[in-house]
LOSE-672408 format. One record per residue (C-alpha): x, y negated, z; residue in three letters. Coordinates in steps of 0.05 Angstrom, whole numbers, padded with zeros to 5 digits, always signed. Each point is the difference from the previous one (the first is absolute). Last residue first. Layout:
BEGIN
XYZala/...
END
This chain:
BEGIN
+00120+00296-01147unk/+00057+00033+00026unk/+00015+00030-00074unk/+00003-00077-00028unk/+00054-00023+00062unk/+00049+00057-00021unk/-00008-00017-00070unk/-00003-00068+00002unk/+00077+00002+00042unk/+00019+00050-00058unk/-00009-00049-00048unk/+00024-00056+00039unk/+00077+00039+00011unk/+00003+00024-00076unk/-00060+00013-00055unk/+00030-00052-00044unk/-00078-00003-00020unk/-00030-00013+00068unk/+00055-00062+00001unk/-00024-00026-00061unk/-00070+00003+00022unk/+00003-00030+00058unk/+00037-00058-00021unk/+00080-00004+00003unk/+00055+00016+00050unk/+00044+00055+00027unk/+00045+00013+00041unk/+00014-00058+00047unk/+00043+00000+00051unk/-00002-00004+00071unk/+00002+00074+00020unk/-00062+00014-00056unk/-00035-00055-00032unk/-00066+00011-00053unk/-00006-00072-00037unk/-00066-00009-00031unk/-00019-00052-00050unk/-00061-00035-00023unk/-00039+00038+00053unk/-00057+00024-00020unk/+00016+00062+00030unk/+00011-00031+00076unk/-00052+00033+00036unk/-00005+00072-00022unk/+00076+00002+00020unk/-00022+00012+00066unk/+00063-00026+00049unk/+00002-00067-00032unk/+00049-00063+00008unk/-00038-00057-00037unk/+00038-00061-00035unk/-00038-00041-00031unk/+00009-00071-00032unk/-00055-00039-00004unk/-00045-00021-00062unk/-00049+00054+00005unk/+00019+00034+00072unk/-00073-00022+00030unk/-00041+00034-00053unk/+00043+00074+00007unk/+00001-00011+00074unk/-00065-00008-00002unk/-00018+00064-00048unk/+00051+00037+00056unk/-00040-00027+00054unk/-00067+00035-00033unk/+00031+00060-00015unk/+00038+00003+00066unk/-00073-00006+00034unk/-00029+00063-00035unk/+00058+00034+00013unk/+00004-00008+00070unk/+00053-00040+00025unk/+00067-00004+00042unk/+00050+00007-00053unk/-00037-00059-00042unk/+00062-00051+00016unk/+00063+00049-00002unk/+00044-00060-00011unk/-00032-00056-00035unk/+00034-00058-00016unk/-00025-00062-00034unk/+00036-00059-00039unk/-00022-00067-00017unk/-00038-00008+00071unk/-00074-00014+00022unk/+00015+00014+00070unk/-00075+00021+00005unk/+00017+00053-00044unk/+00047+00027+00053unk/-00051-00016+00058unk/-00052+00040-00031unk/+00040+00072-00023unk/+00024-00005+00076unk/-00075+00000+00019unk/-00013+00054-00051unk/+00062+00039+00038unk/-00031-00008+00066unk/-00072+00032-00030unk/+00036+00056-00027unk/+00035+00013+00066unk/-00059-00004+00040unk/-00007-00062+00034unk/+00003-00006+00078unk/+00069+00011+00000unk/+00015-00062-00024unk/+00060-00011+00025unk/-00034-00020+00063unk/-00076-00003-00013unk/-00029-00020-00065unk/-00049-00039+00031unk/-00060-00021-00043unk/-00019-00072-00016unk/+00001+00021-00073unk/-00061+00035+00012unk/-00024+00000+00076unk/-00045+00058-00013unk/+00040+00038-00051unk/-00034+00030-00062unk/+00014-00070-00040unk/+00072+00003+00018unk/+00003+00078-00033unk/-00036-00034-00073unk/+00047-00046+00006unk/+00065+00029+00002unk/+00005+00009-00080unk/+00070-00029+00000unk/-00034-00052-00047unk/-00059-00019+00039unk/+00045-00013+00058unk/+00047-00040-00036unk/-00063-00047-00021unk/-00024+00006+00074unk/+00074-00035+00015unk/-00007-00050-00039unk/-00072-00025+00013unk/+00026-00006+00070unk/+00046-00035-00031unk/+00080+00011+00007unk/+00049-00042+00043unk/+00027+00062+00034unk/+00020+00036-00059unk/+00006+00080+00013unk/-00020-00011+00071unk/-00074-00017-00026unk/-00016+00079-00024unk/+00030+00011+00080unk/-00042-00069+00027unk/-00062+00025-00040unk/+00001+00069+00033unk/+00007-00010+00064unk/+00065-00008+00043unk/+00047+00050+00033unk/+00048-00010-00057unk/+00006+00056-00060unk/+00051+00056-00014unk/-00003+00036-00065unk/+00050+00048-00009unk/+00003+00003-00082unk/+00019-00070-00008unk/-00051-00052-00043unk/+00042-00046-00020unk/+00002-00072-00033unk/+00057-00025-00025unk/+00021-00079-00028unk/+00001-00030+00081unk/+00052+00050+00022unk/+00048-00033-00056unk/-00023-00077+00033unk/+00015+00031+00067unk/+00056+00028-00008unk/+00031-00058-00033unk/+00036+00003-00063unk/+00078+00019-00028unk/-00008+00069+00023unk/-00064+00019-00036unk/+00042-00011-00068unk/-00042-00029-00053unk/-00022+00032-00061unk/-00071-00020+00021unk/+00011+00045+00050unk/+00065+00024+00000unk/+00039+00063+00047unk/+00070+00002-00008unk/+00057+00051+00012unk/+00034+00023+00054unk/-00005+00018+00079unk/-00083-00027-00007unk/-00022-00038+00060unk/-00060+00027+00045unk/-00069-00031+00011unk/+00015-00033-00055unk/-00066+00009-00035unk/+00024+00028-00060unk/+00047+00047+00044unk/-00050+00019+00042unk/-00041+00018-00064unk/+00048+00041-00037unk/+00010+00035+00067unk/-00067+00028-00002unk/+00014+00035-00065unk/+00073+00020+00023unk/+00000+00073-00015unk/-00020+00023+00081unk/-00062+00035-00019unk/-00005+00028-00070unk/-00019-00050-00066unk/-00042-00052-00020unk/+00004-00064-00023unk/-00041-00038-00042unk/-00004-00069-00046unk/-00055-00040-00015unk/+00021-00053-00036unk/-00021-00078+00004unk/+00071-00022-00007unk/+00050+00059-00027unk/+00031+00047+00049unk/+00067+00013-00008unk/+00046+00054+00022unk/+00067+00010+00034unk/+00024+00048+00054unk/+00061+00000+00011unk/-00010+00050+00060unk/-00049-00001+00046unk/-00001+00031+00072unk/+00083+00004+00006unk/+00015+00038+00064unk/-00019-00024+00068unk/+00034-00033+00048unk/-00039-00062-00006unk/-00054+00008-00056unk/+00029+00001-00069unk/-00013-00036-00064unk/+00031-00003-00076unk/-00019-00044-00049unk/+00021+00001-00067unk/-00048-00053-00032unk/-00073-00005+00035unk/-00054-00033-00044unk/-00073-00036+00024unk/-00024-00047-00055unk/-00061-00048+00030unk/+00010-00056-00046unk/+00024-00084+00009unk/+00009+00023+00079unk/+00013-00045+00049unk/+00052+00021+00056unk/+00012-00051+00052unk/+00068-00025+00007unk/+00044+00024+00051unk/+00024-00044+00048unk/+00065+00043+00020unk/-00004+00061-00032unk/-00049+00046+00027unk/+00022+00061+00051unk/-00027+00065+00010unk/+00039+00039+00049unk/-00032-00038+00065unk/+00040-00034+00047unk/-00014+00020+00070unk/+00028-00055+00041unk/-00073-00024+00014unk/-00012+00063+00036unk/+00067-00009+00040unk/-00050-00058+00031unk/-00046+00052+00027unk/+00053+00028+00033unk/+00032-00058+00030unk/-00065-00023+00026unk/-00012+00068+00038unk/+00082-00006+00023unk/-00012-00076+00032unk/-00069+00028+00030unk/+00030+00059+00034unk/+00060-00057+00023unk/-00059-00051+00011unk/-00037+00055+00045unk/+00066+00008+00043unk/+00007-00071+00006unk/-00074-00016+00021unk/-00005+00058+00055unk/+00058-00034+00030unk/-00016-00070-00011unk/-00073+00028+00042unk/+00046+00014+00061unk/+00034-00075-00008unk/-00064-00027-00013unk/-00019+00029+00077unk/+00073-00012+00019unk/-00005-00070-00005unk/-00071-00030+00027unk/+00010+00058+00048unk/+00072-00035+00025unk/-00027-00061-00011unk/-00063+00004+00054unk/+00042+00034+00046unk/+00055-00053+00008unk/-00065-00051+00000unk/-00032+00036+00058unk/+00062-00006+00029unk/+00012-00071-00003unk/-00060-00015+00024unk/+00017+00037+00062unk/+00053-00046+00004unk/+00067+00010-00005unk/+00068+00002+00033unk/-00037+00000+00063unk/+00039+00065+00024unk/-00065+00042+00001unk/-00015-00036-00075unk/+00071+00018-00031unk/-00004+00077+00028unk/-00067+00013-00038unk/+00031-00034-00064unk/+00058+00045-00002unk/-00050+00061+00016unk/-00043-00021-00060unk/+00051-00006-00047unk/+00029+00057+00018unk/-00062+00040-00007unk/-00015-00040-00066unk/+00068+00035-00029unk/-00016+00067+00027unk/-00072+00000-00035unk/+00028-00026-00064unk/+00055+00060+00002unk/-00036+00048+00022unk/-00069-00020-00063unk/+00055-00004-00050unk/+00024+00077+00021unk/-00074+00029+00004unk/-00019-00032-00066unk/+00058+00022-00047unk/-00006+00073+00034unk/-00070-00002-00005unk/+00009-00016-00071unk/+00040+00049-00010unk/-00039+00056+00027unk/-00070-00028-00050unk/+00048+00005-00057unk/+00020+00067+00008unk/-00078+00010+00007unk/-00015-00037-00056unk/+00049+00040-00038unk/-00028+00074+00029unk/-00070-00025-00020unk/+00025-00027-00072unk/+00026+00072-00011unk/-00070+00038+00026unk/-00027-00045-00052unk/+00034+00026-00055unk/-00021+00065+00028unk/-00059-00014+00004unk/-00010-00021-00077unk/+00034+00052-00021unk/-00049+00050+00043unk/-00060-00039-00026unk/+00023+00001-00067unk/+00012+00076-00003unk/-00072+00010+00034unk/-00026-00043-00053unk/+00040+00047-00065unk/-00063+00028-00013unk/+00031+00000-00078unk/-00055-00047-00028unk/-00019-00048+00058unk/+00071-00019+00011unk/+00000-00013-00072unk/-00059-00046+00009unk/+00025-00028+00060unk/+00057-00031-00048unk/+00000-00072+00029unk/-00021+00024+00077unk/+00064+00046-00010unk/+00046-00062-00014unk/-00023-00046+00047unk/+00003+00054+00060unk/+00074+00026-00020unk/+00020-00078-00017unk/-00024-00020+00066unk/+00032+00063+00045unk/+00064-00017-00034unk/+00002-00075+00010unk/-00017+00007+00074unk/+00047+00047+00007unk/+00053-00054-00030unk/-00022-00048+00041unk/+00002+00037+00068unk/+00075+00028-00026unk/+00019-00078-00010unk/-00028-00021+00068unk/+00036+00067+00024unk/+00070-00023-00037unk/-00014-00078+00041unk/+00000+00031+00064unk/+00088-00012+00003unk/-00012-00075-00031unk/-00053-00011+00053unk/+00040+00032+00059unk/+00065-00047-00020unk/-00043-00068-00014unk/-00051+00010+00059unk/+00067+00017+00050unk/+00042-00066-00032unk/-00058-00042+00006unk/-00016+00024+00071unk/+00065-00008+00033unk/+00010-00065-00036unk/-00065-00020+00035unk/+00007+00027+00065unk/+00071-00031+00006unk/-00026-00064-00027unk/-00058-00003+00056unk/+00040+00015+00055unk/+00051-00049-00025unk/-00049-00052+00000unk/-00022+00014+00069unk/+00076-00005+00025unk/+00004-00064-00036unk/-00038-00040+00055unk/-00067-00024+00017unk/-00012-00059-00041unk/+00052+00007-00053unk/+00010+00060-00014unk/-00082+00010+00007unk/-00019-00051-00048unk/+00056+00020-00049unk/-00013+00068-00001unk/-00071-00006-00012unk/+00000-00038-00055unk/+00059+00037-00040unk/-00056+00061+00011unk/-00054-00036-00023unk/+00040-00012-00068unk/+00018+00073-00004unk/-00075+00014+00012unk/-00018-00050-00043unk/+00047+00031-00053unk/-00017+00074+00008unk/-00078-00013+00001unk/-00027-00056-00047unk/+00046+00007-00068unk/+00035+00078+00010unk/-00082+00018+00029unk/-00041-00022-00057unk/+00045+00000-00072unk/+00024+00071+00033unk/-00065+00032+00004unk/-00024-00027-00066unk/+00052+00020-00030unk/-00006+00073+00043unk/-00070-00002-00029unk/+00020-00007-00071unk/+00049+00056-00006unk/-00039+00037+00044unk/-00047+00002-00052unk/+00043+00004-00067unk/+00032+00063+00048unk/-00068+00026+00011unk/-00022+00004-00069unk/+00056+00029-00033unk/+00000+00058+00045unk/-00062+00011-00022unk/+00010-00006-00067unk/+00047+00039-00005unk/+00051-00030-00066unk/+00037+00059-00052unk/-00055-00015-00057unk/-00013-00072+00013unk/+00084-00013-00006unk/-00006+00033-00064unk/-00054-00036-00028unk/+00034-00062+00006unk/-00007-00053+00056unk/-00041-00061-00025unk/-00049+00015+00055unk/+00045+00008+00051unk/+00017-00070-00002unk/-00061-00026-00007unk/-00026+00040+00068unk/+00076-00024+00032unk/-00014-00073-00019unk/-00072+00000+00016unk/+00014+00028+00071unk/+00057-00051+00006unk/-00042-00061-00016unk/-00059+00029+00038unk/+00037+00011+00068unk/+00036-00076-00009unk/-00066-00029-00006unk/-00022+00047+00067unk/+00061-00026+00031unk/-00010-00078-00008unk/-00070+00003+00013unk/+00013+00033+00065unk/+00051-00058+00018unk/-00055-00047+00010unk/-00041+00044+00041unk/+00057+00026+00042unk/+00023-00069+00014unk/-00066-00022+00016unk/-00009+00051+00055unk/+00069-00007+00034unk/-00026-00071-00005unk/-00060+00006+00035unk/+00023+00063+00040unk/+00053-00056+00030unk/-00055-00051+00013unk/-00036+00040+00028unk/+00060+00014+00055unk/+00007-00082-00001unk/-00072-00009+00018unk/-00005+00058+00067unk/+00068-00024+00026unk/-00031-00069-00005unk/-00053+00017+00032unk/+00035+00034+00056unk/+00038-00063+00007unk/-00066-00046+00005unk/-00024+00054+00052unk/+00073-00005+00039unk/-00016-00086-00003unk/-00068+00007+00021unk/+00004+00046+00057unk/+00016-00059+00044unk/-00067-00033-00005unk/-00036+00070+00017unk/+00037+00003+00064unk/+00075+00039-00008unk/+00007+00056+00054unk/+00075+00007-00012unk/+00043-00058-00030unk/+00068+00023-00024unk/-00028+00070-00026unk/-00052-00024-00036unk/+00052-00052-00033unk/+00051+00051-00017unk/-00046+00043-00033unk/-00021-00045-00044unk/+00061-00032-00022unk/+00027+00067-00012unk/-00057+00026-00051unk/+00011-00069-00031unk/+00066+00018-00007unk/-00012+00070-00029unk/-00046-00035-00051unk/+00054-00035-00040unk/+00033+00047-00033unk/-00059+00021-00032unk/-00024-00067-00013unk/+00059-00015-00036unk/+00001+00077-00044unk/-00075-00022-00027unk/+00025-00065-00023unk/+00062+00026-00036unk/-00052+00054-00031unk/-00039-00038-00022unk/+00049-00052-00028unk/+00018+00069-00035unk/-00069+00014-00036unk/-00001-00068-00018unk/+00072+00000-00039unk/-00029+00068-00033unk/-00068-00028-00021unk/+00044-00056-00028unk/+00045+00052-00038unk/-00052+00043-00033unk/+00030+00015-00060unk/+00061+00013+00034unk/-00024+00067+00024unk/+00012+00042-00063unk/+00061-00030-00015unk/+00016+00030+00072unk/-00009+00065-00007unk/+00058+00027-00056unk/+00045-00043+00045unk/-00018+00048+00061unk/+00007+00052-00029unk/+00076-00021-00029unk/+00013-00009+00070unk/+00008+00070+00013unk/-00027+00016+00072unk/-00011+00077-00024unk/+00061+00018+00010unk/-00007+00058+00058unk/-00065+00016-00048unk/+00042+00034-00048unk/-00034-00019-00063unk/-00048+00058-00035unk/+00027+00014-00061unk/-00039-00021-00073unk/-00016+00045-00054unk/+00004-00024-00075unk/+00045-00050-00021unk/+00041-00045+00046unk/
END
């Protein structure tokens, strides 16, 4: 699907088609798997078996009465054995679960890294529109419920299902099929009750996730702009959202909280009804001789070692339906197909000159009227070319479009008078270098930012860019120096100072062609001067394109292109333009009588 993905009806969320997305990820591990089972085989014998050693035991106390110390060896040998075989089901119950962990958490990573990947090559668009809160928790309990499911579906609703086959047998056969009808009434009775109240509680375990999702995206998204908060006083007015998103998960929890009472009160009647019988069936069998007290003891001892698993297989398939629908969320994420696609096995794109032209192309965002439109032009390699022009005229747009962060409706765009469409992203993405006008930077220091801009650089490398983007002089001042934190999108920077970082990283890049949209607008003069003479060093022999607000910055430009509602008025140097005396002249003028 393209953008936007639908939550899945959790009443069918066992789809096989999860669970054959899952399993290449586990056969990698297939011996750890085969051991993890003989575990579990082993572990399920000795749990079957310990009820009859329970009986043997109390049968022979209560044969021979008073026992001397020689006599009380046999019953102690039997308690001991009782005591070895339940270790030696934790032992294996144990093992299995260690063996088996690896197995998930390898399966966890796989899938996280798949779904972080995927979302990464996403197009801008998608980005735009996504919450990233919301987005968070469902890639979370996406990966939990697998892990949830891998656990419990494997080593808790089949062994129990297998104990229960057990169970039945040995007592339809040894005491009678009356007890083994009990026992299969109870347990169809409380399949088909867990299935029918879990599918109806299911919409409140979907309203509880959904609240959840709301109150995290409100929180994420107003501790990410606390600035603005800050600005307009607006805290109160985030506080009150904020509560009242949360006043919306309370009232689902507590929904939820009712039905799950409901779901445990019934299972809990009919479990506790069925080992009643049981009970009173085997009470009446041991006053009429029918069996031994033994026998009894044993009766009791598989009707807990049933219905307690049983009880917990309840719990377990209500959270693998929650966790069935969580997975099958985070999985519609990898449906997502983004709107920027590359042919199949794309070359990569080398460049023989750095030539930037677009020929008749026209753009526009999704349900939006045309942006650009035909726009053509050229920009020589190693030019410096300019753009200016009101708000909303398509300046930025020129370089989403160059970047592919969108696809163009018609036309072409060449580099190297090749089409962008015929190459890789990544080898087009790797040609440009930009410093963008909303600077955001990592929660890192310094060094690692400048260094983000090409990971395998120097040390010596990145200083170099330092020196050039004029940011050295401000690292020197700081005590930790390039070692400082820049905070969480760098809001521990000044704006000047975060756009002289940015300045860094893109001539770190060390690319053919450089953008630079709005890249002085956050300094002083002084400082601009000094950038700008960088700028003006660093472009020699690169092709520039620089989309400028002050057209102070841009007059040595070796041509300007002023664009208004996606089209391009006029063009030439600075000084042709000033003498045509048309949309850039007046522009100067306006921007000559504020200074």
């Amino acid at each position: 699907m393209k953008h936007g993905f639908t939550t899945p009806d959790p009443a069918s969320a066992f789809n096989l088609a999860i669970f054959k997305r899952v399993i290449p990820y586990l056969t990698e591990y297939k011996n750890r798997i085969i051991l993890a089972f003989i575990c579990l085989a082993l572990a399920k014998v000795a749990s079957v078996y310990l009820p009859f050693i329970l009986k043997n035991t109390v049968d022979l106390l209560d044969e021979q009465q008073n026992l001397s110390t020689p006599e009380l060896i046999l019953p102690l040998m039997l308690v001991a054995a009782y005591g070895a075989v339940r270790f030696t089901n934790v032992l294996f119950s144990e093992l299995r679960d260690v063996l088996f962990g690896r197995v998930t958490e390898h399966a966890m990573r796989r899938i996280s890294l798949e779904v972080y990947t995927h979302i990464h090559k996403l197009d801008l668009e998608f980005h735009l529109n996504r919450k990233t809160g919301g987005l968070a928790r469902d890639i979370e309990r996406g990966v939990s419920g697998i892990s949830f499911v891998m656990r419990f579906f494997v080593f808790n609703i089949g062994p129990t299902i297998l104990e229960l086959s057990f169970v039945i047998g040995i007592l339809s056969i040894n005491y009678g099929f009356e007890y083994a009808l009990i026992i299969i009434t109870a347990v169809i009775l409380y399949v088909l009750f867990s299935i029918k109240a879990t599918n109806w509680r299911l919409k409140y375990i979907k309203q509880a996730n959904l609240a959840d999702n709301q109150s995290n995206t409100r929180a994420v998204d107003s501790l990410l702009n606390f600035e603005t908060v800050k600005y307009f006083n607006n805290e109160q007015y985030e506080q009150n959202a904020y509560d009242k998103d949360l006043a919306n998960w309370q009232l689902a929890r507590r929904k939820n909280r009712l039905s799950l009472f409901v779901l445990n009160g019934g299972q809990a009647l009919i479990i506790a009804l069925a080992m009643t019988a049981t009970l009173a069936l085997a009470s009446i069998d041991v006053s009429q001789k029918n069996m031994t007290l033994g026998d009894f003891v044993l009766v009791n001892a598989f009707m807990m070692q049933i219905f307690i698993p049983l009880n917990f297989l309840g719990f377990v398939y209500r959270e693998i339906k929650g966790s069935l629908a969580n997975i099958e969320n985070m999985f519609a994420l990898l449906s997502v197909k983004s709107n920027i696609t590359e042919v199949k096995d794309a070359p990569d794109l080398k460049l023989k000159n750095a030539d930037i032209e677009f020929k008749n192309v026209s753009f526009a965002y999704k349900n939006k009227t045309n942006t650009i439109t035909d726009l053509s032009f050229k920009i020589k390699s190693g030019q410096k070319v300019a753009i200016v022009g009101p708000s909303g005229a398509g300046k930025s747009t020129i370089t989403k479009l160059l970047y592919r962060f969108y696809d163009i409706n018609e036309g072409q765009i060449l580099i190297s008078e090749q089409n962008i469409l015929d190459y890789s992203l990544e080898s087009a993405r790797k040609q440009i270098a930009i410093v963008p006008q909303d600077i955001v930077l990592f929660n890192n220091s310094i060094l690692e930012n400048v260094r983000y801009g090409r990971l395998d650089a120097t040390d010596d490398e990145v200083k170099q860019a330092i020196n050039d983007a004029q940011l050295s002089h401000f690292i020197d001042s700081l005590p930790d120096k390039l070692n400082t934190q820049v905070g969480e999108r760098g809001l521990k920077l000044s704006g000047g100072e975060k756009q002289r970082v940015a300045i860094a990283r893109s001539l770190l890049k060390k690319t053919p062609i450089l953008i630079f949209d709005e890249a002085t607008s956050s300094l002083d003069s002084h400082n601009e001067a000094a950038i700008m003479e960088t700028l003006r060093n660093i472009a020699t022999g690169h092709t520039s394109l620089v989309i400028a607000h002050r057209l102070s910055t841009i007059i040595d430009a070796d041509e300007i292109f002023y664009m208004e509602k996606g089209e391009i008025k006029e063009q030439g140097t600075h000084i042709e333009l000033l003498n045509k005396n048309g949309f850039y002249a007046a522009l100067w003028q306006v921007q000559s009588h504020k200074n």
